[in-house]
VOTISE-568664 format. One record per residue (C-alpha): residue number from 1; x, y, z. Coordinates in nm, 3 decimals. Each point is the difference from the previous one (the first is absolute). Example, Ala and Ser with C-alpha at 12.3 -4.5 7.8 and 13.67 -1.06 7.14 Angstrom:
REM VOTISE-568664
<bakol n="1" u="1.230" v="-0.450" w="0.780"/>
<bakol n="2" u="0.137" v="0.344" w="-0.066"/>
REM end
This chain:
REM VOTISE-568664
<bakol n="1" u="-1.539" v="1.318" w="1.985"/>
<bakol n="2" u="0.291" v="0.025" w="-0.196"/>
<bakol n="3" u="-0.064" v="0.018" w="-0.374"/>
<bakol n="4" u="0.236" v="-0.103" w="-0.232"/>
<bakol n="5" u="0.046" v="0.059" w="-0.387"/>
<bakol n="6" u="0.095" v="-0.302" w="-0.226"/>
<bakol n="7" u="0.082" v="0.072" w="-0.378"/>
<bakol n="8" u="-0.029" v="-0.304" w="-0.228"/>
<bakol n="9" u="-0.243" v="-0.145" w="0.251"/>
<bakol n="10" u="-0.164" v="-0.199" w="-0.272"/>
<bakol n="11" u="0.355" v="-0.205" w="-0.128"/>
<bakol n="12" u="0.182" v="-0.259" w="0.149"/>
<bakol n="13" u="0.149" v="0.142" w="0.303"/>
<bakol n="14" u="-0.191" v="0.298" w="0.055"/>
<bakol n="15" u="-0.315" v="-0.201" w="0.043"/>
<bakol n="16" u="0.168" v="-0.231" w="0.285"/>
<bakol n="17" u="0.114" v="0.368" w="0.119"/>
<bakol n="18" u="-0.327" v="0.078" w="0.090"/>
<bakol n="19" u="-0.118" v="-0.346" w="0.174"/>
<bakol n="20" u="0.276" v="0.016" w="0.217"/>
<bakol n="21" u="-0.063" v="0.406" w="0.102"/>
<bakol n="22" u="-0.394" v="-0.118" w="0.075"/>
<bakol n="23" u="0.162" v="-0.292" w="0.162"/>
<bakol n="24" u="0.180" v="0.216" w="0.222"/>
<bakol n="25" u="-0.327" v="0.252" w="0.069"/>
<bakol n="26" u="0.103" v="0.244" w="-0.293"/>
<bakol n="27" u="-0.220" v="0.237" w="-0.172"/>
<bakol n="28" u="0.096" v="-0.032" w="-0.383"/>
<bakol n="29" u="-0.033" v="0.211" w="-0.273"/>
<bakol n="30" u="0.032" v="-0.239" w="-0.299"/>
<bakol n="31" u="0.171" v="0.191" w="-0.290"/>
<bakol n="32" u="-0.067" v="-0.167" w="-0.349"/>
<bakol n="33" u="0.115" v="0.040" w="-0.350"/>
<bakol n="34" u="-0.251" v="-0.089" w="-0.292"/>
<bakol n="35" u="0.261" v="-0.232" w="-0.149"/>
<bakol n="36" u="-0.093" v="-0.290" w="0.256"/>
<bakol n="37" u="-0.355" v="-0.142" w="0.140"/>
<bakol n="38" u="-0.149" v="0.032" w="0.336"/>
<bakol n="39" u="0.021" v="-0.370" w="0.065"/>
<bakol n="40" u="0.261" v="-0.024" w="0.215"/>
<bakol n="41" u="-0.208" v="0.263" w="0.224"/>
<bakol n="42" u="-0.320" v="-0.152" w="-0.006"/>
<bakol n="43" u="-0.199" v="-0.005" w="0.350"/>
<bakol n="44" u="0.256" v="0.179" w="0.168"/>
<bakol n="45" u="-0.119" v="0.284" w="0.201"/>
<bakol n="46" u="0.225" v="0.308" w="-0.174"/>
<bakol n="47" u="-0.036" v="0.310" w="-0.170"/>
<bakol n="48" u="0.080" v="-0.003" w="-0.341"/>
<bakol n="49" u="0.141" v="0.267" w="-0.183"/>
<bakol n="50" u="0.097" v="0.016" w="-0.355"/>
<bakol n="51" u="0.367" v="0.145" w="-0.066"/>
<bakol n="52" u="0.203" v="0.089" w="-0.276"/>
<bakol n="53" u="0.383" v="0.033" w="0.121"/>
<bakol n="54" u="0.067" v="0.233" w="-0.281"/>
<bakol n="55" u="-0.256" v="0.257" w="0.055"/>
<bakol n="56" u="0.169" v="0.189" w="0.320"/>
<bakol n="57" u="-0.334" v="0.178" w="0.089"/>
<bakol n="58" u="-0.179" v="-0.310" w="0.022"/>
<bakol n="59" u="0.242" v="-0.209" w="0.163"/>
<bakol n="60" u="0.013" v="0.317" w="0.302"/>
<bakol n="61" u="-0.384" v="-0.033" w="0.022"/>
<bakol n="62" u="-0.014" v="-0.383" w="-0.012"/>
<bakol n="63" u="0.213" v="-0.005" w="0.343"/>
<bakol n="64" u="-0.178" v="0.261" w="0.181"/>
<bakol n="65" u="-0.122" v="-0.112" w="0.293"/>
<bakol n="66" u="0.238" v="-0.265" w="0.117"/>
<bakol n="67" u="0.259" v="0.032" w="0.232"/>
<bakol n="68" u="0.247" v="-0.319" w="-0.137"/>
<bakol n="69" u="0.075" v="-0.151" w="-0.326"/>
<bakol n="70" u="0.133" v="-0.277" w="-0.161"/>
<bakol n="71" u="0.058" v="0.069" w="-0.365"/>
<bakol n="72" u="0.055" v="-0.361" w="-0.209"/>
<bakol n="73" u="-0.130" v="0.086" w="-0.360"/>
<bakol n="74" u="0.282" v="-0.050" w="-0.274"/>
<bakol n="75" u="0.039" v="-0.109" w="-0.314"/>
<bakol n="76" u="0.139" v="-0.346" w="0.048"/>
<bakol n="77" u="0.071" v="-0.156" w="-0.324"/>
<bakol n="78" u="0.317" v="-0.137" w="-0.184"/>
<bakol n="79" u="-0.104" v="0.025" w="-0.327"/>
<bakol n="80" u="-0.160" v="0.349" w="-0.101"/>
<bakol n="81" u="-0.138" v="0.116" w="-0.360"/>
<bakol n="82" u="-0.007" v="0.382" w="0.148"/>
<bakol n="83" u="0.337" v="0.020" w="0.230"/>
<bakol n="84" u="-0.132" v="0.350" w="0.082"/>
<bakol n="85" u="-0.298" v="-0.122" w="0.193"/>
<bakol n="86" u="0.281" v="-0.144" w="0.231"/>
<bakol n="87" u="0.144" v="0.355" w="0.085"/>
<bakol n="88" u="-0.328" v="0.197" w="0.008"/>
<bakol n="89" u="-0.157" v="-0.251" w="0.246"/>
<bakol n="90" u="0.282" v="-0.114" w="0.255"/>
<bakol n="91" u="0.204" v="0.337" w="-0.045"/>
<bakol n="92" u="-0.227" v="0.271" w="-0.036"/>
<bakol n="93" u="-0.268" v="-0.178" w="0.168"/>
<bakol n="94" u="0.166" v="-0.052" w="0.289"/>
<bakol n="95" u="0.125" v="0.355" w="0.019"/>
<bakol n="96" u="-0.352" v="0.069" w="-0.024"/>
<bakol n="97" u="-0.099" v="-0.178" w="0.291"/>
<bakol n="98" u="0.274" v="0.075" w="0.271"/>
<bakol n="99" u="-0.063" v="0.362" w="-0.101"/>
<bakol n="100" u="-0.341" v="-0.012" w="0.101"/>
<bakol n="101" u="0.018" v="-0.203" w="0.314"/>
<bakol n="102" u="0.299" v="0.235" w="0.118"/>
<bakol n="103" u="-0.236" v="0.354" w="-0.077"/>
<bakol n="104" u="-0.296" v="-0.172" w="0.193"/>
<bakol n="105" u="0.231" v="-0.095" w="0.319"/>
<bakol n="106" u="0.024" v="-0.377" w="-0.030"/>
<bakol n="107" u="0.101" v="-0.146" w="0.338"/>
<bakol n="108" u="0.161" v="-0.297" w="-0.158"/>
<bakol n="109" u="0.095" v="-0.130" w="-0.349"/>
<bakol n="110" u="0.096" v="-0.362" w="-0.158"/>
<bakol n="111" u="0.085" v="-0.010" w="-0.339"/>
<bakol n="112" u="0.049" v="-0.328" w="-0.215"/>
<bakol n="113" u="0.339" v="-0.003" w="-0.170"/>
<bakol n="114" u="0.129" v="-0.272" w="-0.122"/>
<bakol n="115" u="0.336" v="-0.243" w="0.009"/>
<bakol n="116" u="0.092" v="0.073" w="-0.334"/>
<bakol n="117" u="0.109" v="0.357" w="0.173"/>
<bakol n="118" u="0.253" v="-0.201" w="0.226"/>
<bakol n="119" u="0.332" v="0.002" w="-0.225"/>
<bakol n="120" u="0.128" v="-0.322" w="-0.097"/>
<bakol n="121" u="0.331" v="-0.034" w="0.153"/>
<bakol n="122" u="-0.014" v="0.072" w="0.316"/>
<bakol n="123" u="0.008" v="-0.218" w="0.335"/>
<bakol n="124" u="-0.365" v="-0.128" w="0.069"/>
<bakol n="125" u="0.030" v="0.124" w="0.367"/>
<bakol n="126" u="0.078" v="0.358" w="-0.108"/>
<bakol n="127" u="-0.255" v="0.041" w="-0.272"/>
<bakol n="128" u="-0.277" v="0.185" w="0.176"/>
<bakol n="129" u="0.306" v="0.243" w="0.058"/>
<bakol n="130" u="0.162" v="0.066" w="-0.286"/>
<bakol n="131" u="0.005" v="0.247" w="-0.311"/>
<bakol n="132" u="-0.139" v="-0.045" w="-0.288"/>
<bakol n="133" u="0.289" v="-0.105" w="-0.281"/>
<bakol n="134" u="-0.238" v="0.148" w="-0.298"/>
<bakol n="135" u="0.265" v="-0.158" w="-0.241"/>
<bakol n="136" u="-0.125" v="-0.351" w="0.041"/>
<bakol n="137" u="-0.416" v="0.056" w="-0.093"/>
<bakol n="138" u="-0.137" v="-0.070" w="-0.366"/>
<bakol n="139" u="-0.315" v="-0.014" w="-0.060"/>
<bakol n="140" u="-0.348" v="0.226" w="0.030"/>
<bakol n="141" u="-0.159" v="-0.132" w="0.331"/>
<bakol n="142" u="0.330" v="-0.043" w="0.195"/>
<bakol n="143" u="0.104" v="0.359" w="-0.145"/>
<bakol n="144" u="-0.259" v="0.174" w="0.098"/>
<bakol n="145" u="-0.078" v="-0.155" w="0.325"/>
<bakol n="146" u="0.349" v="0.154" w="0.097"/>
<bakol n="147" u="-0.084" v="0.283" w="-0.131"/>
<bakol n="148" u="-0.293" v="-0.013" w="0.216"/>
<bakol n="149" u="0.216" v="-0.099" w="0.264"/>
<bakol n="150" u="0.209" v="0.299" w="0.072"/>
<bakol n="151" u="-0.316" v="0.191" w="-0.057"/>
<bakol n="152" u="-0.120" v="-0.098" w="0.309"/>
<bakol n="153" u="0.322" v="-0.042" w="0.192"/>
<bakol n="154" u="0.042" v="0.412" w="-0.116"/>
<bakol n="155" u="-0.355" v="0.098" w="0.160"/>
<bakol n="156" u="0.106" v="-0.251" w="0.317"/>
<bakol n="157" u="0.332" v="0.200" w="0.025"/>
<bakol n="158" u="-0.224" v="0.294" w="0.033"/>
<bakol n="159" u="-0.258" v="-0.090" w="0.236"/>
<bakol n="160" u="-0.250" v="-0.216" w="-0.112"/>
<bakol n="161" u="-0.048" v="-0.249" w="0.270"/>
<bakol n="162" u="0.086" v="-0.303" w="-0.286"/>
<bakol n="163" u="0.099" v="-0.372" w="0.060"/>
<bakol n="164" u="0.102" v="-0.216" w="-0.326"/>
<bakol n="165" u="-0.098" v="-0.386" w="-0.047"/>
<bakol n="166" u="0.147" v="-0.216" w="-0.259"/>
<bakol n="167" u="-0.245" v="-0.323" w="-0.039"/>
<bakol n="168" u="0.241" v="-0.301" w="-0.121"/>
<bakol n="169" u="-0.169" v="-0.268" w="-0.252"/>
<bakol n="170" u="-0.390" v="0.056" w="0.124"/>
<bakol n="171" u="-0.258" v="-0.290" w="-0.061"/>
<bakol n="172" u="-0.332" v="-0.111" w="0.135"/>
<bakol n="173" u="-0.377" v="0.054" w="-0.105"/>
<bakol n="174" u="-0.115" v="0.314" w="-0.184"/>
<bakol n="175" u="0.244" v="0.018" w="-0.270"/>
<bakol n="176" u="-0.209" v="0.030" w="-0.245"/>
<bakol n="177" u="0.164" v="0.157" w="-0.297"/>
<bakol n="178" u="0.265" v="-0.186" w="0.068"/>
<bakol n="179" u="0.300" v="0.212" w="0.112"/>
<bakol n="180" u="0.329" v="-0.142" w="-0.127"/>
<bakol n="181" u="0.054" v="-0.156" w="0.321"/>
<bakol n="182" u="-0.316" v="-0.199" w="-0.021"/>
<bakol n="183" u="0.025" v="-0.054" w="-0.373"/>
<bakol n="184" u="0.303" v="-0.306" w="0.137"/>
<bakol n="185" u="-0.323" v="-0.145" w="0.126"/>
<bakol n="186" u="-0.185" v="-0.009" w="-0.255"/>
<bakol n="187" u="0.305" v="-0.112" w="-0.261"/>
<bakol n="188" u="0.035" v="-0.260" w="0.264"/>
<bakol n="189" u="-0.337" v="-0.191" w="0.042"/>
<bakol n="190" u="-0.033" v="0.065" w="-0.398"/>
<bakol n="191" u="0.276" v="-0.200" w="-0.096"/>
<bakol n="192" u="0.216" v="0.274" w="-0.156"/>
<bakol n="193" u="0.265" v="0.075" w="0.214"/>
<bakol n="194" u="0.241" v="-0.248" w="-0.184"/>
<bakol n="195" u="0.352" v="0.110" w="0.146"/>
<bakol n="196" u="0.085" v="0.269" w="0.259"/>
<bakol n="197" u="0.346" v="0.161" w="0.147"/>
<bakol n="198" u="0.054" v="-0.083" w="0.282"/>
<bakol n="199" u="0.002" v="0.327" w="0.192"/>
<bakol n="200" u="-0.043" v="0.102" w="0.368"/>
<bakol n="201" u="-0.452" v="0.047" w="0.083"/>
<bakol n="202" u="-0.060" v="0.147" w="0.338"/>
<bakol n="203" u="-0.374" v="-0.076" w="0.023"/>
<bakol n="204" u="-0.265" v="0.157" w="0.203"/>
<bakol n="205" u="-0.431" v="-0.004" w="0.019"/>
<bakol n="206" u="-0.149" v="0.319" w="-0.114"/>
<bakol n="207" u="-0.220" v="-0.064" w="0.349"/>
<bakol n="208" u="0.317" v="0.050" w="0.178"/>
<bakol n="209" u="0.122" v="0.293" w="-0.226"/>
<bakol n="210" u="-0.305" v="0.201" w="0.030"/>
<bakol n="211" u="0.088" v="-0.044" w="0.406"/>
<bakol n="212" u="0.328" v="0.078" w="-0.039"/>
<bakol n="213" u="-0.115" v="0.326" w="-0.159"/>
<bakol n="214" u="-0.204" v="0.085" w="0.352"/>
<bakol n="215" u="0.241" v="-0.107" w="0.194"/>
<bakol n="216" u="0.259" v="0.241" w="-0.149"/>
<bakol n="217" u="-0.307" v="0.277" w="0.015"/>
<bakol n="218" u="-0.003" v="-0.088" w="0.385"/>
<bakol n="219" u="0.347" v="-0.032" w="0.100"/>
<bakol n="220" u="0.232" v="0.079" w="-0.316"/>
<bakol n="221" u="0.224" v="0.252" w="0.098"/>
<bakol n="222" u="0.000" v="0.315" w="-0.255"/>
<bakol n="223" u="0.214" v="0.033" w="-0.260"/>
<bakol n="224" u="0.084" v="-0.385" w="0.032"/>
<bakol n="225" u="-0.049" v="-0.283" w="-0.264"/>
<bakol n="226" u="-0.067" v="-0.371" w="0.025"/>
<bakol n="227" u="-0.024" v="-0.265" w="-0.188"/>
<bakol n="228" u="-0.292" v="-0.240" w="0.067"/>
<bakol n="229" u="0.104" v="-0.364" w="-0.100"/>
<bakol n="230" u="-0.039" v="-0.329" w="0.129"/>
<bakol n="231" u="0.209" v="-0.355" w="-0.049"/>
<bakol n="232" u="0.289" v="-0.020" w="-0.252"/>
<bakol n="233" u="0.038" v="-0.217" w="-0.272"/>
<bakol n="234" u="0.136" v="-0.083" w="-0.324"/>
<bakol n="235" u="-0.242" v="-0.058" w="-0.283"/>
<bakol n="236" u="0.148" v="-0.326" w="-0.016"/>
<bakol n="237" u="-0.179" v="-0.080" w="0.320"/>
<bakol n="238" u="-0.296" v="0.173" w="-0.131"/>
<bakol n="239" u="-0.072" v="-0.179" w="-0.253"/>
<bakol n="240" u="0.046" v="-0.307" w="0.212"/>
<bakol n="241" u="-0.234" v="0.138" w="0.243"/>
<bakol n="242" u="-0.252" v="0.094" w="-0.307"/>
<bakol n="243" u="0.012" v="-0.361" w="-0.105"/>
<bakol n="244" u="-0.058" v="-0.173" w="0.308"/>
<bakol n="245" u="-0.339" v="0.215" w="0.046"/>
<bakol n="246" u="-0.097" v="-0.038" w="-0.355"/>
<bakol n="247" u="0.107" v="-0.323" w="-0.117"/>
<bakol n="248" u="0.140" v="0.139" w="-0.307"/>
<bakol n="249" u="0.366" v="-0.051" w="-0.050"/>
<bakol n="250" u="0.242" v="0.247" w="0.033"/>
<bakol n="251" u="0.175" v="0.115" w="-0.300"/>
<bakol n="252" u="0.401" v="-0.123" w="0.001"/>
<bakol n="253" u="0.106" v="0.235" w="-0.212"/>
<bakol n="254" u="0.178" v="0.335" w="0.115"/>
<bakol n="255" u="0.131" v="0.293" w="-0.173"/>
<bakol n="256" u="0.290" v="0.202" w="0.036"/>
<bakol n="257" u="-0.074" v="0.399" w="0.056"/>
<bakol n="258" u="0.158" v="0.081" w="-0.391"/>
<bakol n="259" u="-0.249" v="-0.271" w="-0.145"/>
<bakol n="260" u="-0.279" v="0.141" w="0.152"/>
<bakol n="261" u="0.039" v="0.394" w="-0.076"/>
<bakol n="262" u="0.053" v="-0.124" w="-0.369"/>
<bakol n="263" u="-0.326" v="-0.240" w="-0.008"/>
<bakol n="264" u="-0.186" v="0.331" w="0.172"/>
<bakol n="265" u="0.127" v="0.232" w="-0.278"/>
<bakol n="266" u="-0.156" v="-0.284" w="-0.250"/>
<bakol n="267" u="-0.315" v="-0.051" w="0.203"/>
<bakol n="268" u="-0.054" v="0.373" w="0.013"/>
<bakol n="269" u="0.084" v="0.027" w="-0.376"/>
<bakol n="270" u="-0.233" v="-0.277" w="-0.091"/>
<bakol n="271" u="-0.268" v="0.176" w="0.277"/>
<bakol n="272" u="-0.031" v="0.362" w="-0.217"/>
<bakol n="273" u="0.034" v="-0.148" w="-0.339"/>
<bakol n="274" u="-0.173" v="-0.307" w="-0.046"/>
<bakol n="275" u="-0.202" v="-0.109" w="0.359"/>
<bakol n="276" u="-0.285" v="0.175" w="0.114"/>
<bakol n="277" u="0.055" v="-0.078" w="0.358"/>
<bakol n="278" u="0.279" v="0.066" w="0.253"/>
<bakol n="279" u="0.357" v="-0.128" w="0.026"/>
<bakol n="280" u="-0.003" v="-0.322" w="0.188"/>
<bakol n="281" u="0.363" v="0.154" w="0.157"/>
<bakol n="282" u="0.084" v="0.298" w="-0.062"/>
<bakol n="283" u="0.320" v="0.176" w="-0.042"/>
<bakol n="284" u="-0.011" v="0.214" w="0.321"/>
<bakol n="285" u="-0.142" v="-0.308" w="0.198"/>
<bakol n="286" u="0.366" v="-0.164" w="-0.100"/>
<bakol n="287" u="0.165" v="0.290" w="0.082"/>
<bakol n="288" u="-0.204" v="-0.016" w="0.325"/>
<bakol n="289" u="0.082" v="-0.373" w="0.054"/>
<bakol n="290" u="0.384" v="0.070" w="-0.137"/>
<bakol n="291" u="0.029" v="0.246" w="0.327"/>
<bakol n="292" u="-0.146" v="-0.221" w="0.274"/>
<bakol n="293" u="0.159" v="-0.045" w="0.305"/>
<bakol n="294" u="-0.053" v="-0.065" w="0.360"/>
<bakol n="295" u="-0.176" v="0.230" w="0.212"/>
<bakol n="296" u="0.007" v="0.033" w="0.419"/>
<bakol n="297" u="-0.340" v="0.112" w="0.124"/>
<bakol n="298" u="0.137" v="-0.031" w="0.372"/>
<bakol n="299" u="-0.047" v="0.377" w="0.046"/>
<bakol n="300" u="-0.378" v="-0.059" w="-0.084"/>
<bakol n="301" u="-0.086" v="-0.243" w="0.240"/>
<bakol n="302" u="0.229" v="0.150" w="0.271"/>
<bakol n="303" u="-0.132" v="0.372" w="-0.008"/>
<bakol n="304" u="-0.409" v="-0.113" w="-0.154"/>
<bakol n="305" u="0.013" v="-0.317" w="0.144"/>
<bakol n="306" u="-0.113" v="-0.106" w="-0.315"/>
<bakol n="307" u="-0.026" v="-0.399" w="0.001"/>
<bakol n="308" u="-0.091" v="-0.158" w="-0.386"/>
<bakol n="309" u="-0.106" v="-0.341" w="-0.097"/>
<bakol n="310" u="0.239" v="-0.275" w="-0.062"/>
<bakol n="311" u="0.070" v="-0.045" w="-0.396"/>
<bakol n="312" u="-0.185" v="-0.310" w="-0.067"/>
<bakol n="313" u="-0.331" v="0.182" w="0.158"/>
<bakol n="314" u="0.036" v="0.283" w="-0.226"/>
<bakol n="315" u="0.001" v="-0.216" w="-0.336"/>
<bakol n="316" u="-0.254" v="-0.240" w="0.117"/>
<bakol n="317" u="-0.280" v="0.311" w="0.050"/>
<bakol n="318" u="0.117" v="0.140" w="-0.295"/>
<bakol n="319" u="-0.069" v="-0.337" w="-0.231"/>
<bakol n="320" u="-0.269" v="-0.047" w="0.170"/>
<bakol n="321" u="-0.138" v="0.359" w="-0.100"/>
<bakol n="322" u="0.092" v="-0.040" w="-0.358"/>
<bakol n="323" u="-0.125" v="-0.327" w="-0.022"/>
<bakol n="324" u="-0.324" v="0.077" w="0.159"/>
<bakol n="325" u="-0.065" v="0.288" w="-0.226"/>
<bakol n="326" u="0.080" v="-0.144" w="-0.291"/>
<bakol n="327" u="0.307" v="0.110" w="-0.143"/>
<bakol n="328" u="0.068" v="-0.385" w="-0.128"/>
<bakol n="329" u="-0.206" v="-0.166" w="-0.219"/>
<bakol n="330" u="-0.254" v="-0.282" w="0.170"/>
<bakol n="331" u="0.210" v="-0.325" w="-0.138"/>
<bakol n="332" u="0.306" v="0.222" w="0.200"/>
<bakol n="333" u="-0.197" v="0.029" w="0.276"/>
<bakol n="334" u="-0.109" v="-0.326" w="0.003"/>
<bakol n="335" u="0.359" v="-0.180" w="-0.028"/>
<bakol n="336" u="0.141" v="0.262" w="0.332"/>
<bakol n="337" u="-0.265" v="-0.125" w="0.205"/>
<bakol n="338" u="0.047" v="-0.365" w="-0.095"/>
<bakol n="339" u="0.415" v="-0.009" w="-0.018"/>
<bakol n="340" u="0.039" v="0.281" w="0.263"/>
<bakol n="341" u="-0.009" v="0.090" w="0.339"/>
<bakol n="342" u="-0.191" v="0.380" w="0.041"/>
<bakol n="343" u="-0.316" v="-0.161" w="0.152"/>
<bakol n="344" u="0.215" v="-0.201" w="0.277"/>
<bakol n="345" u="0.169" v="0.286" w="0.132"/>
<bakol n="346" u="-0.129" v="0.222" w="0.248"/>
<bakol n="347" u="0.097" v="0.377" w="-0.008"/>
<bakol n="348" u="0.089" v="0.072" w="0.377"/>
<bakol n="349" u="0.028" v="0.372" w="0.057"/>
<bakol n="350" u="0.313" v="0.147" w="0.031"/>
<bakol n="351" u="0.151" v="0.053" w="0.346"/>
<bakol n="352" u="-0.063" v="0.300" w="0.199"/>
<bakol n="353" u="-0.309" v="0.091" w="-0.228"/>
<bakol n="354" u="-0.203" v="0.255" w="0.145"/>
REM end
């Protein structure tokens, strides 16, 4: 059997990660930090293994015994009251990791990167290809996943059998935190997501992610990258989409890029000073939003023959996750399943599912 490590098998993707290996007759070694529960694992039939990315030891005896690895776990956040946690985890961490996976012979490698790596600026059909323009990144988590970055692409150039995925917008059931991605969601269906700007969303299912990431463990080519993503849209049509499921009206309102980084640098002010909770935008998720653009993820579905969900099936799984789990209050609940449409859709599979 081949057995196959997972880091961050417990979050959002990782956990998918690991249905889709036993999907596909994998042996998995779920590897867990102690910053997230076990739900997302729960009656799966895995070994789970605590790791911390930062102790190098431990990470090298965490892996032994497997013979592939997917390594997910990051610090995924736009809004950070330690910006160092971003650089020890996804920097050092990762170093960690590919280290350890190269020293114990690892067959085959997929490590999650992200698009924020792709520079803005570039044609969309070239951007799997292209160097990183290290001018154009601000902020922690997009710093330091470049950082991690060429990291990895340094151990690739010297060996290490290493293929790079770069999940697009990622929704769908088991976000529980929420990630930033998922947090839209939840703004959405709670009434505060009041204006938007109208930027480019390439959407995909975290079901079809986590298959994208086998896929590229099964046929990726080493030392290539590739950028799993699904139907693309402008937010305008988004929010459209959002309020034809929900039957909550999309806001009219959008913002230009300048008008949002300045409303982030209040929100975060406001956020450390006077709130207690997080940023409802952050400054790094306008940043983020500022450098949008369109992305081609031909190359993934031509070499992978990876095959995601249309765009309306990815929101409508992910409302219906939210909703279900309560992540709106019950008269919010109530009014989507009255005024909306989630319960008369049905979720068809995506083509070419295996």
């Amino acid at each position: 059997m081949k057995l196959c490590a997972v880091t961050g098998a417990n979050g959002f993707v990782g956990s998918n990660v690991v249905r889709s290996l036993l999907r596909q007759g994998y042996g998995v070694t779920a590897l867990v930090g102690a910053d997230v529960g076990l739900e997302n694992l729960e009656g799966l039939d895995v070994e789970v293994r605590e790791i911390d990315l930062l102790d190098a030891v431990g990470v090298r005896s965490a892996l032994e015994g497997a013979n592939h690895l997917i390594h997910t776990a990051a610090n995924y956040s736009f809004f950070m009251p330690d910006p160092a946690s971003a650089y020890r985890v996804n920097v050092d961490g990762t170093r960690n990791v590919l280290r350890a996976a190269g020293a114990l012979g690892y067959e085959r490698i997929v490590y999650t990167s992200s698009t924020a790596t792709l520079s803005p600026g570039f044609e969309a059909e070239d951007a799997e290809d292209t160097v990183i323009d290290l001018r154009r990144f601000r902020g922690h988590y997009k710093t330091s996943k470049v950082m991690a970055e060429l990291a990895a692409t340094r151990l690739a150039a010297e060996g290490l059998p290493l293929m790079i995925v770069y999940p697009t917008v990622v929704l769908g059931p088991g976000d529980r935190r929420p990630t930033p991605t998922g947090s839209m969601i939840v703004h959405y269906i709670n009434g505060r997501m009041k204006a938007y700007m109208d930027m480019p969303q390439n959407l995909v299912d975290v079901e079809d992610v986590a298959d994208g990431h086998v896929l590229a463990l099964e046929r990726g080519r080493a030392g290539h990258r590739y950028i799993l993503g699904g139907d693309e849209l402008d937010m305008s049509q988004v929010v459209e989409i959002l309020a034809d499921l929900t039957g909550i009206p999309a806001p009219r309102v959008t913002l230009p890029p300048r008008l949002l980084l300045t409303l982030g640098f209040v929100d975060e002010w406001l956020a450390r000073h006077l709130w207690t909770h997080e940023p409802l935008f952050p400054v790094e998720a306008a940043l983020h939003a500022r450098d949008s653009r369109r992305l081609d993820v031909s190359k993934a579905r031509k070499e992978l023959g990876f095959q995601p969900r249309t765009a309306e099936a990815v929101l409508l799984r992910a409302l219906q996750w939210f909703v279900d789990q309560g992540f709106c209050s019950e008269r919010r609940r109530r009014q989507i399943e009255t005024k909306g449409r989630l319960r008369d859709r049905i979720d068809a599979p995506a083509p070419g599912r295996r």
